[in-house]
C-alpha positions as CSV (number, residue, x, y, z in Angstrom):
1,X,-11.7,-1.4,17.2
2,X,-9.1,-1.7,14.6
3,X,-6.5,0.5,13.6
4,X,-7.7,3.3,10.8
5,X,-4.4,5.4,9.2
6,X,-5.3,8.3,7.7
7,X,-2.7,10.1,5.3
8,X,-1.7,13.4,6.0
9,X,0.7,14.0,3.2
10,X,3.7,12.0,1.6
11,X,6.3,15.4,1.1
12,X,9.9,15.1,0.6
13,X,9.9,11.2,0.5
14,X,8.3,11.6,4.0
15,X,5.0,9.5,4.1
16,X,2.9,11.2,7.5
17,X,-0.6,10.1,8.8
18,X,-2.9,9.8,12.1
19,X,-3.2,6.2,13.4
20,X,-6.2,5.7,15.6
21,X,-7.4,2.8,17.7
22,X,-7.4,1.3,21.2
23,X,-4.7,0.2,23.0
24,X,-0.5,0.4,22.5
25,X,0.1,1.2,18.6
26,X,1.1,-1.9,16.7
27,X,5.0,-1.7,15.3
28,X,4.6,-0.3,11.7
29,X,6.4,-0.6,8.2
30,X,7.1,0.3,5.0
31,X,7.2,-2.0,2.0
32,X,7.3,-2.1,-1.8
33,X,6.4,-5.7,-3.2
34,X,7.8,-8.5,-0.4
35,X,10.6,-5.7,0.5
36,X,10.7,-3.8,3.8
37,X,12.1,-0.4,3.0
38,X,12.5,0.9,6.6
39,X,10.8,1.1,10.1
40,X,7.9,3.9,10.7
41,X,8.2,6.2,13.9
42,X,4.6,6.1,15.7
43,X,4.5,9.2,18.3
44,X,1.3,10.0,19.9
45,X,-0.7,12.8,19.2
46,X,-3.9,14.7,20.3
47,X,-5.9,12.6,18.8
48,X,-4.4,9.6,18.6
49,X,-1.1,8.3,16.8
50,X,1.5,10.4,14.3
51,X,3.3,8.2,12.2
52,X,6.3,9.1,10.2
53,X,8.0,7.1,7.8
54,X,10.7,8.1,5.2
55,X,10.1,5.9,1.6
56,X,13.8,6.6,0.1
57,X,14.8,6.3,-3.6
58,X,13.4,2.4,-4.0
59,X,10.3,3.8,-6.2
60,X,12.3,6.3,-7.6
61,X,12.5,3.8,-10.9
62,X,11.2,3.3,-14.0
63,X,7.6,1.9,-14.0
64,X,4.8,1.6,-11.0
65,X,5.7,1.5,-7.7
66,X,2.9,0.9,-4.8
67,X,4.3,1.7,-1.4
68,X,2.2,0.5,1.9
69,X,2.0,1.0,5.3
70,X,1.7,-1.8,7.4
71,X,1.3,-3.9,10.5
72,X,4.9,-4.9,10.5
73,X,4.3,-8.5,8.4
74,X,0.7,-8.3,8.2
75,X,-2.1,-6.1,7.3
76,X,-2.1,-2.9,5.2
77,X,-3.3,0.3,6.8
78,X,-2.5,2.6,3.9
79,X,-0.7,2.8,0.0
80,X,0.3,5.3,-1.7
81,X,1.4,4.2,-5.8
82,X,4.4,6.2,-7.2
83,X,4.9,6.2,-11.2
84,X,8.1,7.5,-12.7
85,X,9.4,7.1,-16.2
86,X,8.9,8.7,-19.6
87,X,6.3,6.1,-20.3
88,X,4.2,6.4,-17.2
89,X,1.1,6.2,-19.0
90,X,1.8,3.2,-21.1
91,X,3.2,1.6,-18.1
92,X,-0.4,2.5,-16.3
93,X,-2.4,0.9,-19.0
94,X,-0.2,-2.1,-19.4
95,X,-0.8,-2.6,-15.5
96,X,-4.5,-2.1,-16.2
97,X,-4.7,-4.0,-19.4
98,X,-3.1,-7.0,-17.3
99,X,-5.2,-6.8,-14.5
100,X,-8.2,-6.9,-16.5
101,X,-6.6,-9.8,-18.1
102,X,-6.6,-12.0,-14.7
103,X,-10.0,-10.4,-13.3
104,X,-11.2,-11.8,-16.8
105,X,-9.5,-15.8,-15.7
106,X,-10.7,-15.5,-12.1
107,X,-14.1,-14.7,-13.1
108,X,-14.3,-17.6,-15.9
109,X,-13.0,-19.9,-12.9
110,X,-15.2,-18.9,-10.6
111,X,-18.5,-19.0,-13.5
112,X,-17.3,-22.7,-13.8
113,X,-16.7,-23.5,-10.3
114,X,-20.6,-22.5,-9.6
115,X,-22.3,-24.1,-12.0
116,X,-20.4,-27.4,-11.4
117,X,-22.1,-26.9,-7.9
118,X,-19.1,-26.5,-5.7
């Protein structure tokens, strides 16, 4: 079975779930972009794993911030985005307007790589 992490709440820059799965919890962190922002505390619980992890000030900064949980190095278990900034909703459509941008290249790449048969 994989691990599932289910949010509880993020309150006070505190970011709480419930891991569950088999075996010994895997080490867990936090990160924003390639950056590690700090070590999560994984206590058990009744029904399975409560993991704490405290985000800081890193997001606290102008634009879009997504913060995950992770497998220390590997996969992501949970994010939670953060947006501060007078322009918040500018920045949010920029962010969409861009990602629609490179959806629109990968699927004109992908459209050429079929019909060219591989």
């Amino acid at each position: 079975m994989a691990w599932v992490l289910h949010r509880l709440s993020v309150t006070d820059g505190t970011y709480r779930g419930l891991l569950t799965g088999s075996g010994a919890p895997p080490s867990l962190e936090l990160a924003m972009d390639d950056r590690v922002l700090g070590p999560v505390v994984v206590a058990p619980a009744e029904a399975g794993w409560e993991v704490t992890g405290v985000i800081g000030t890193a997001p606290l900064t102008i634009g879009t911030h997504t913060i995950a949980v992770r497998i220390a190095g590997g996969d992501i278990l949970d994010s939670v985005t953060i947006v501060t900034g007078l322009g918040a909703p500018e920045d949010l459509r920029a962010e969409l307007g861009a990602l629609r941008a490179e959806l629109a290249v990968l699927k004109a790449a992908f459209r050429r790589h079929v019909t060219r048969g591989g």
